[in-house]
N, C-alpha and C positions, 0 to 999 in steps of 0.2 A: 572427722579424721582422727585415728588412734593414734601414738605413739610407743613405742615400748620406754618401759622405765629407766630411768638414767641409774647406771651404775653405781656403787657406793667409792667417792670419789678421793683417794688417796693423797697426801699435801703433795706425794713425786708428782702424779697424775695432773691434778690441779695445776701444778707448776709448767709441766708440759702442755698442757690444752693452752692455758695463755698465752705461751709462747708462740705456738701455733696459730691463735687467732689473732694474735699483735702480728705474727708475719703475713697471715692472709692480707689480714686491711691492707696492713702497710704497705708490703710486697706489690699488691695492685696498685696503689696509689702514687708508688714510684713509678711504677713500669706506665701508668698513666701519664704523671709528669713526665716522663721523658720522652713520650709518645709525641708529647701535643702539638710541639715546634713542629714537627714531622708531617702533622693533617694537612692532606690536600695538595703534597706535595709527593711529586712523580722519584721515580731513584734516581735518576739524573739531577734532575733540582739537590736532592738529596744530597749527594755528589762533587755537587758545584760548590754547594754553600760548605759543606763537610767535611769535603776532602773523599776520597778513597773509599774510606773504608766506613764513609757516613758519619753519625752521631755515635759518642762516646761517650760524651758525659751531658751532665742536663744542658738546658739551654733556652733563654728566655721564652715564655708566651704570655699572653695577658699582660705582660710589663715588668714579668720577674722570673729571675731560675726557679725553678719548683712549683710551678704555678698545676693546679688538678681541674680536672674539665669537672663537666655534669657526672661522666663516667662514676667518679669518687662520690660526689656528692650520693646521690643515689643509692650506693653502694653503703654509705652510711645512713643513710634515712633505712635501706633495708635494717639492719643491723634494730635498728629503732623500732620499727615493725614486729620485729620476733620476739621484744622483750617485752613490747607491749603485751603481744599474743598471752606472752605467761605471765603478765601479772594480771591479765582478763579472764584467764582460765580460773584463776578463784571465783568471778562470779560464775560462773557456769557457760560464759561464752568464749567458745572456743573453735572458731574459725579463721585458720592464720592468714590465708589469702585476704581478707575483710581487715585483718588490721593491717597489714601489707599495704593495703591499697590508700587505707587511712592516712599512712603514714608517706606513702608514694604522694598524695594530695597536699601532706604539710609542705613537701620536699616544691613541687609548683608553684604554693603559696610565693616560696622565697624567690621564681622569678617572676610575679609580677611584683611583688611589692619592695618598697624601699626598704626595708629593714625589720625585725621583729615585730608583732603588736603585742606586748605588754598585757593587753587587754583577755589576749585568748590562753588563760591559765592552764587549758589540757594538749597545748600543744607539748607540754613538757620541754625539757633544758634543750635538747640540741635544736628545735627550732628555734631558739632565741640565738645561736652561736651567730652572729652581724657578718663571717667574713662568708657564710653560706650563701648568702643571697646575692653573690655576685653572680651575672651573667655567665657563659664559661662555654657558648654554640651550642647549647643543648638544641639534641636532636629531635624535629618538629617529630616525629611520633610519639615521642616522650609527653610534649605539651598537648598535642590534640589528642591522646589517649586517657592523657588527666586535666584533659579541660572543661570537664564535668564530674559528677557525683557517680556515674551509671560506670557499674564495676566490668573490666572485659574478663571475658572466660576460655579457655580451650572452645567450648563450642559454639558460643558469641562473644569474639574476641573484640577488641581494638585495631583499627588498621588492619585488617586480616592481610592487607598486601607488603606488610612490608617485613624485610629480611632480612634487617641490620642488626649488628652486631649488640647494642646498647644495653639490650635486656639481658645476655649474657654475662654483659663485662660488670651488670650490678648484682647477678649471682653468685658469686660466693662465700656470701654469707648462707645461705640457705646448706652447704656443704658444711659448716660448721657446728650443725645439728647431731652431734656426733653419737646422741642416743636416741634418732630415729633409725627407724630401717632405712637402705639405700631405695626403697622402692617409694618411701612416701616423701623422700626431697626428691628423687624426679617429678614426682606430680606436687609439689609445694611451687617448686622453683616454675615448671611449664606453666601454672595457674597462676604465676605472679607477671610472668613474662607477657603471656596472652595481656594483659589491661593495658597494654602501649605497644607490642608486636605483635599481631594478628597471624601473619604469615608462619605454618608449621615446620618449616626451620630455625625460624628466630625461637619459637618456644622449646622445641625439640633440643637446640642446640645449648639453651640456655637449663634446662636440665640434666644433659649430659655433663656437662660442665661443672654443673655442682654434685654431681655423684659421684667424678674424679675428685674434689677436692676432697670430699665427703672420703673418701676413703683415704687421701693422704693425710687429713687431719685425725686418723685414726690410725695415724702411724706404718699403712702401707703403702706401696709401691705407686709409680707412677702409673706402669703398666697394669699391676694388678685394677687400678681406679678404672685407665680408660678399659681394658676388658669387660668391668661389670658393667659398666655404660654402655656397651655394647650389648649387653646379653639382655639389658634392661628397655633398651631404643627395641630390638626385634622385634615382638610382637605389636608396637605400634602404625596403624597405618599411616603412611606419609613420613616414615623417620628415613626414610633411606638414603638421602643425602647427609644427611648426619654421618649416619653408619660409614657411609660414602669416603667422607672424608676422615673419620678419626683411622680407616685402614688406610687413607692414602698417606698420613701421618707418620705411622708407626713405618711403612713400609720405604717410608724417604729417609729414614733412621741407617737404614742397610744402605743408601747408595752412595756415599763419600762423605765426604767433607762439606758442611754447610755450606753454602752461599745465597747471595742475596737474589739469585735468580730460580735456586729451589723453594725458595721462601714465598718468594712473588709468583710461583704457578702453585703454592698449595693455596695461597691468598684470593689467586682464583678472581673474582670479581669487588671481592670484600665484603661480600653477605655473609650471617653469622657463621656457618658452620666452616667455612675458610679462615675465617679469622679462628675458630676454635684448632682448626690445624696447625693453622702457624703455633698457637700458642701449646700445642701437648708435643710438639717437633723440638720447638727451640727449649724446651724444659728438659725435653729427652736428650740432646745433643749438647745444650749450652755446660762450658766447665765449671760456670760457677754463676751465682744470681746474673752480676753485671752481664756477664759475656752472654747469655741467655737474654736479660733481657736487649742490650745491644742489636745481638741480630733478629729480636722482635720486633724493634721498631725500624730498621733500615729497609723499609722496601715501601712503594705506590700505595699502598691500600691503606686501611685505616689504622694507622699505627699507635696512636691511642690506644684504641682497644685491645690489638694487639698485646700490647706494652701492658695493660690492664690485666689481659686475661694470664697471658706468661706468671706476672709476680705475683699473681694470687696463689699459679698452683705453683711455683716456688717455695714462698710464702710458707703455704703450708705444711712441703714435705720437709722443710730444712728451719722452720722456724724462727722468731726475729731477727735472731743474731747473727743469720747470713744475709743480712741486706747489708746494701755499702753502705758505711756510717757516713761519707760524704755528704751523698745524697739525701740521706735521714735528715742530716742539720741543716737541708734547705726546703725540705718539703712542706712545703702550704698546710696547713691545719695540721702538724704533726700532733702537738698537743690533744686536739679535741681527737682526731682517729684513738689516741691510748686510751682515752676514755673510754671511747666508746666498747675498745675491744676488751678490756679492762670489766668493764661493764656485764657484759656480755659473757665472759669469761665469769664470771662470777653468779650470775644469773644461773648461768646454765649449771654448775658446779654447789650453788651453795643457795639457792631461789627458794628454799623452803625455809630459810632463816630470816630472809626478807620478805616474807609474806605467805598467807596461807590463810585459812576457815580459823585461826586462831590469834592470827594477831599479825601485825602487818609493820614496818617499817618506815614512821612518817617520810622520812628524806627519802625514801625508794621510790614511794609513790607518789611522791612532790615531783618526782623527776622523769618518772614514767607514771603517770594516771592512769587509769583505770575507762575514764571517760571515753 
């Protein structure tokens, strides 16, 4: 898999990438937290318990406001994944889907076992972080697609039947790749998607997704993102529910004023590529992070995700400093996400200072191994 070369990176520039990758994480990570009270519960339900106009601000799960599903987790074991990729790429191995997958398996580890082992020194730092291994309804495709060694593929995937949302909503790191081409994160992200969703809309959808951020995290438009996603899904066969739905998206844009009942027919059944409409709808429409992600998570389907997919691509077209700080000082693992984007952001920006054919950064590589 090529890459083209990363630009020669300016302290504005720098300063802007971070930004942008601290509001991806975070942005999903919110829009997850506020999702989760919401799973499994009808618009009514919604309603009753809510009031009117649903949920507004966070609102207990797992036993606390701010609490983040599998969704986040995932999402940051990717993040871990890609940095492994390039500090592997010094030895000559250089296949991102394989440390992806690597690192998708550390992410497992943490729910069957009770806490860290100490023992296994190339898990590197975030799989030791203790509050990761909490439980959080991870979704059984998740677990029976990495409940073994044997890697799934586009064309021998995992689960080939199923169509849920999960594989998308840990996508957005793969959009953060901001000096590949758009054409090699759609096939990164499809290729990562396939090891736990089989089904050609879950992988499709989970590509598109990152091609949108991928271009918001490059400073363009929202529309300009989902168009290339479009032009990039065409010649694939089997993408056309994809397609499907990013135009019924953009085309719910033109017919009024939001509501919670245009939300819930783009939502559709709640398999991935409905949840990706909700979420390129209410980004398009919502006045600002909150209200965006708000009417993300107000409707029957999977609002999690939802809530997920919304504040990632918020996230990244408006960067940290438009998420509500409210929200910020209750969110579950705020700390370790900065790192990681932090990380990541720095990787991607400054990675030849931290390691190379010439000399290499003990504490870089204490923290991300090579192994």
């Amino acid at each position: 898999m090529a890459v083209t070369a990363n630009a020669i990176w300016g302290r504005t520039e720098q300063q802007d990438f971070r930004s942008r990758v601290r509001g991806t994480l975070l942005g999903a990570a919110v829009g997850d937290a506020l999702g989760a009270p919401l799973d499994g519960l009808s618009l009514t339900e919604i309603q009753e318990a809510y009031g009117a106009e649903g949920l507004t601000d966070l609102a207990p799960a797992y036993g606390r406001r701010g609490a983040v599903t599998q969704l986040t987790q995932l999402s940051l074991f990717s993040v871990d994944g890609l940095i492994r990729a390039q500090v592997r790429r010094d030895t000559g191995a250089w296949h991102p889907p394989t440390d992806l997958h690597r690192a998708y398996l550390r992410w497992a580890a943490t729910q069957r076992d009770w806490g860290p082992d100490e023992r296994r020194k190339d898990d590197g730092w975030l799989a030791r972080e203790e509050w990761l291994y909490a439980r959080r309804s991870p979704a059984r495709a998740c677990l029976t697609g990495l409940g073994d060694d044997t890697m799934g593929t586009p064309t021998a995937p995992k689960n080939p039947g199923e169509a849920g949302p999960e594989a998308a909503a840990r996508s957005a790191p793969f959009g953060l790749l901001v000096g590949w081409e758009p054409q090699l994160v759609l096939q990164l992200a499809m290729e990562c998607a396939a090891q736990t969703h089989g089904h050609p809309t879950a992988y499709f959808t989970a590509g598109a997704y990152a091609v949108v951020v991928h271009a918001l995290a490059r400073g363009e438009t929202l529309d300009t993102g989902v168009q290339r996603a479009l032009a990039l899904l065409a010649p694939q066969p089997g993408q056309q529910p994809v397609s499907d739905a990013l135009q019924h998206a953009l085309g719910a844009v033109r017919q009024g004023m939001p509501t919670p009942a245009r939300i819930e027919e783009l939502a559709g059944s709640g398999t991935a590529e409905g949840v990706l409409a909700v979420a390129v709808y209410c980004a398009l429409v919502g006045e600002d992070m909150r209200h965006g992600l708000c009417l993300a998570v107000n409707h029957g389907g999977p609002s999690g995700a939802a809530g997920a997919l919304t504040g990632g691509l918020l996230g990244a077209l408006h960067g940290e400093t438009a998420l509500p700080p409210a929200w910020l000082a209750e969110l579950e693992g705020r700390p370790t996400m900065l790192v990681v984007a932090d990380d990541f952001a720095m990787e991607m920006t400054q990675g030849a200072a931290l390691h190379g054919p010439t000399g290499s950064a003990p504490g870089w590589l204490a923290r991300y191994p090579r192994a």
